[in-house]
N, C-alpha and C positions, 0 to 999 in steps of 0.2 A: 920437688914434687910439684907435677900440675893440677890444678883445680880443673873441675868441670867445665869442657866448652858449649858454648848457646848450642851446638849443635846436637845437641843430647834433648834439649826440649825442642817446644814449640811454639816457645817465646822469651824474648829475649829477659822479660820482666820477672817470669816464673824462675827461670836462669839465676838471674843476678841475687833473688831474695834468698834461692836456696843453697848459693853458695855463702852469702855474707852472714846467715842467720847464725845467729849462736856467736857469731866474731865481734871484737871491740872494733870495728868500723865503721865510717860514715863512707857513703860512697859518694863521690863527687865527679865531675864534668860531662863526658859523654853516656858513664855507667849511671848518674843520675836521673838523665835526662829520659835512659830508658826503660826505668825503671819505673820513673811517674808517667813513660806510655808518650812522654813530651816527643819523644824522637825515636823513630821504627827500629835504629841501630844498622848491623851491617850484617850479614851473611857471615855463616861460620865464625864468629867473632870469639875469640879467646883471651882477650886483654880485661882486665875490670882496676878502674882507678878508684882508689881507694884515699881517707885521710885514716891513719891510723897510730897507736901514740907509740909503735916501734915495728919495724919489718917482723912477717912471719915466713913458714918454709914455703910458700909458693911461688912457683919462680913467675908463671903467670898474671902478676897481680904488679899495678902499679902503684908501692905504696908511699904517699905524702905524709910523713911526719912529722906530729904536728906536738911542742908543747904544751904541756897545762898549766897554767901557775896556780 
């Protein structure tokens, strides 16, 4: 399954919160970056990297898993 691409809003930030909300993720590097607005992002952009403590069904989604002790 795909998630939502930024091209559906009309910003890349609005995007990123209302896909990750509700999910155990932290979003990290470039999906970070535009989400605190640090970085404008890219046009039609469908990737979102993620740290997350196991993969979910989206094929879209770059997930870094991460242990917890």
């Amino acid at each position: 399954m795909v998630t939502q691409t930024s091209g559906c809003y009309r910003g890349n930030k609005l995007w990123l919160q209302t896909v990750a909300s509700g999910k155990d993720w932290v979003l990290c590097h470039t999906s970070a970056l535009e989400c605190l607005e640090l970085f404008t992002g890219y046009l039609n952009e469908s990737r979102i990297d993620v740290y997350a403590k196991e993969p979910s069904e989206y094929e879209n989604v770059n997930y870094r898993i991460v242990e917890l002790r």
